[in-house]
Structures are given as C-alpha cells and as structure tokens.
C-alpha positions in Angstrom: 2.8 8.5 0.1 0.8 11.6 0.9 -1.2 12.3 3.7 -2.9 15.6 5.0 -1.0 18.7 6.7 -3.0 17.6 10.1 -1.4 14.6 9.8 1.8 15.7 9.1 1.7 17.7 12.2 0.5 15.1 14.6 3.0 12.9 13.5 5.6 16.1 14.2 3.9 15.9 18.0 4.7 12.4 18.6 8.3 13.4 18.9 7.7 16.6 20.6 9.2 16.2 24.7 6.8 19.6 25.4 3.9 17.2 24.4 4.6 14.1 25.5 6.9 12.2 27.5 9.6 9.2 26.6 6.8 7.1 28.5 3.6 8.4 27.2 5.1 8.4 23.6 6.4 4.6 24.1 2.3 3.6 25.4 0.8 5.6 22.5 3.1 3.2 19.7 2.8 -0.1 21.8 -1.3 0.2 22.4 -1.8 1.6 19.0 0.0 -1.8 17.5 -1.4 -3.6 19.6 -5.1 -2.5 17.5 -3.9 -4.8 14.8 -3.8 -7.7 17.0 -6.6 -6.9 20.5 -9.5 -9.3 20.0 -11.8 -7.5 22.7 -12.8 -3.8 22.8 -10.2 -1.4 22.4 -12.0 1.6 24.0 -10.2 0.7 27.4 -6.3 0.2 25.6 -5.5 4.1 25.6 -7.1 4.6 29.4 -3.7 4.3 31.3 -2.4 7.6 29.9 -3.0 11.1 31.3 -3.4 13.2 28.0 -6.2 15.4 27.2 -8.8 12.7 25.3 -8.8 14.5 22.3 -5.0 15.3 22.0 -5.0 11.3 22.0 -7.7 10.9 19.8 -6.1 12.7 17.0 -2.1 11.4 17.7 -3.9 7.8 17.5 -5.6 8.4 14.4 -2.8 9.9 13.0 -0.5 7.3 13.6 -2.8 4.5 12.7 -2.6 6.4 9.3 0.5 6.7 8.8 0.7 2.8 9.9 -1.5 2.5 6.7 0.3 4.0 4.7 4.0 2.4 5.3 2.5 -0.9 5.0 0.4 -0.1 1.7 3.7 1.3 0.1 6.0 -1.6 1.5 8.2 1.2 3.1 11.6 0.3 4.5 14.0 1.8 7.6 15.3 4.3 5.9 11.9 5.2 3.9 9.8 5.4 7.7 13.0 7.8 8.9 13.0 9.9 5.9 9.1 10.4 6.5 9.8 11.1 10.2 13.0 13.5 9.0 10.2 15.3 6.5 7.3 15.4 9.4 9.9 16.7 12.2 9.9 13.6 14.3 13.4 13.8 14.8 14.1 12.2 18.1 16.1 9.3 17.0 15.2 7.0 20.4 11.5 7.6 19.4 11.8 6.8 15.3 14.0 3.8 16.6 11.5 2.4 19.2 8.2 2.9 16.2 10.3 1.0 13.7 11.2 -1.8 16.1 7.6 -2.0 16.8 6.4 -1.9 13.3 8.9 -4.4 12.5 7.0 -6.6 14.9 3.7 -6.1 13.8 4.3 -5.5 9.6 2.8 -9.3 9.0 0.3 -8.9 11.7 -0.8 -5.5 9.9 -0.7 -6.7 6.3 -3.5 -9.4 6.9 -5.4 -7.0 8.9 -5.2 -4.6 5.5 -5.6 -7.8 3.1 -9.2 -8.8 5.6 -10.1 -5.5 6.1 -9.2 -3.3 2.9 -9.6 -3.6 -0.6 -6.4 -3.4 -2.4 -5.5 -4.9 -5.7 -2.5 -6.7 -6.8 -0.1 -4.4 -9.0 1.3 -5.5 -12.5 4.7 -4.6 -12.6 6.1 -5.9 -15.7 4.6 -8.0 -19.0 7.2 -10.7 -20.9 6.1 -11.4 -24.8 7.5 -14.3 -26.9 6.6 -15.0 -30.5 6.4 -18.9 -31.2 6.4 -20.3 -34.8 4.9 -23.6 -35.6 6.3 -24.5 -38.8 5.4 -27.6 -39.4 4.2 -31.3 -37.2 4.1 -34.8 -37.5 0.9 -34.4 -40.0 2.0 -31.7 -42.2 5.4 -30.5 -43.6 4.0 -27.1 -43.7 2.2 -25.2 -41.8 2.8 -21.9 -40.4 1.2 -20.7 -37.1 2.0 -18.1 -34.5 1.3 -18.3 -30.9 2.0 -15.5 -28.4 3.1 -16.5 -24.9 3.0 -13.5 -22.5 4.2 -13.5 -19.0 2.3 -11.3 -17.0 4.4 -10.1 -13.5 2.5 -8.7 -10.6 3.0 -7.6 -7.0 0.9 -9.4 -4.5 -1.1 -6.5 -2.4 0.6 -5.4 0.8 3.5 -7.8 0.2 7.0 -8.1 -1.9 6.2 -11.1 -3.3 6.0 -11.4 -7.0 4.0 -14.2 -9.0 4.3 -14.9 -12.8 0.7 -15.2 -14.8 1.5 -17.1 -17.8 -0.3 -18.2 -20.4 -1.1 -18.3 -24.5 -2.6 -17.0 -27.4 -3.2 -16.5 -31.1 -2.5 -13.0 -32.9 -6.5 -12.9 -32.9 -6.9 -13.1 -29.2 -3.6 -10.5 -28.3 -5.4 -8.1 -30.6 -8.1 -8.1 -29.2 -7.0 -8.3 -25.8 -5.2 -4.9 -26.7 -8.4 -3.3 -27.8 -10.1 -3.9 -24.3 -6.8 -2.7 -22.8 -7.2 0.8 -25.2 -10.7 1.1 -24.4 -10.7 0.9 -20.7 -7.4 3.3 -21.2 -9.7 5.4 -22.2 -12.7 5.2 -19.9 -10.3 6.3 -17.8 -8.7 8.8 -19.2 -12.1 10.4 -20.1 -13.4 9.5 -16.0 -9.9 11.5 -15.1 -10.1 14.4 -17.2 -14.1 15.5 -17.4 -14.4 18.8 -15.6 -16.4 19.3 -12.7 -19.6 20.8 -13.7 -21.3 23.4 -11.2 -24.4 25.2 -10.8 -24.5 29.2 -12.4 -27.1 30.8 -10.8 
C-alpha cells in the first residue's frame, strides 16, 4: 500500500488536537463513511462542521483514499494501526473510533469498489496432476495423459477463495504455456521500454 507524502500528511492531521477537535474528527469519519452508503447529494454531509472548506476538502479526500486502499488490500486491525503508527495518527481513541467505523462499513465499501472500480480477481496458487489412462473397456492398451490443473484465485476486494478446475491434453498445457510466455513478455517488454524524449 503506497500512497503520496500529501496523503500521508493529511492522514497525520486527522489525529492532530491543534487541528481538529475529538468532535470534528468523530464527524469527518462518520460523514465520510457514510459516502459509501448516502443515496442523495452529498455536497450538504460535510456542512455541519466549522473548518476552513479547503482544509476539509483535502482531510476528506485523503481519507476516502486511504479507505480505498485498506479495502483493496484486505487490511486487518493491526495492519490499519500500523499505517496510522507510520502516518503519525497516534491518538489511540481516534485509530479506535475509524476502525470501529470501517468495521461497519467494510461490506458496504467492497460493493461500492466491486460497482464502481475495476479490479480483477488475483490467482494465488495453481494445483497440477498427471492422469494415466492405461487401458478401457475397448482396449487392453492404450496409453493417454491428461493434465488436471486447479487454478486458486482471490475474489476482488474479498478473502474468499474459489477453485477453477478443469482438463487437458499435453497439447493443450503446452500451449497454454506458450500464451502465458508470450504475454510474460509483452509485459515485460511494456515495463522495461525507456521513455523516449524530445533533443532539441
């Protein structure tokens, strides 16, 4: 998880008493949640609070970020408070009252991400067998591999893990592992190409 020193700081400001209040601080978390969930307009959520606009502009954005970012990286308790430890948000009343909220609102913010964002299930792990058809009812001999592959992947935004499964001949494995080399490459190349620029 990396976001930008601005952030960083902003983050840092939540849990600054010079900047904001216990009261201000507990508004700012609740009405920014509460984005993942308002139906109407939200231009009127943050109007309660006396802080200069653009202060609150840019603690809002911030936090909505770093929202984003726990969720996309399935952060736990003690992930979100090493963050907070890191970004000197140190007040423990304020990193316990954000975690309590994001507790609240994790499923809530994961199908806003899944409607809103595109993010791709992750494959985590691949299971190979080798199966040997020796011989069948027809023939006493007959010799024919099959691969079966189990394919484990992460749903997006979620811990859940679903096995694809399925089979195939030597032919179609080798082949399947030349389209995997290939786009390997693509990107590799796409990754390593120098920036060209202008001599004048």
């Amino acid at each position: 998880m990396e976001l930008s020193n601005d952030i960083q700081q902003d983050i840092g400001r939540l849990g600054d008493e010079t900047i904001l209040n216990n009261n201000n601080y507990e508004k700012i978390v609740d009405k920014t949640f509460l984005l993942f969930s308002q139906t109407s307009s939200s231009s009127s959520l943050f109007d309660s609070l006396s802080i200069d606009s653009i202060l609150l502009n840019r603690l809002v954005s911030s936090l909505l970020t770093f929202i984003f970012e726990c969720a996309k990286y399935d952060l736990n308790d003690a992930n979100i408070l090493s963050k907070f430890e890191e970004y000197n948000l140190t007040l423990k009343q304020r990193q316990q009252y954000f975690i309590e909220k994001y507790r609240q609102y994790i499923k809530i913010i994961q199908i806003y991400l899944n409607e809103k964002t595109i993010e791709y299930d992750r494959l985590i792990d691949i299971n190979w067998r080798l199966n040997l058809h020796l011989k069948t009812n027809q023939s006493d001999r007959i010799v024919q591999p099959n691969y079966f592959l189990t394919l484990k992947k992460r749903l997006q935004y979620t811990k859940n893990i679903e096995d694809i499964q399925f089979q195939c001949t030597p032919e179609n494995l080798q082949e399947l592992v030349e389209k995997l080399k290939e786009a390997a490459h693509c990107l590799e190349r796409f990754t390593t190409t120098p920036t060209t620029t202008k001599t004048k």
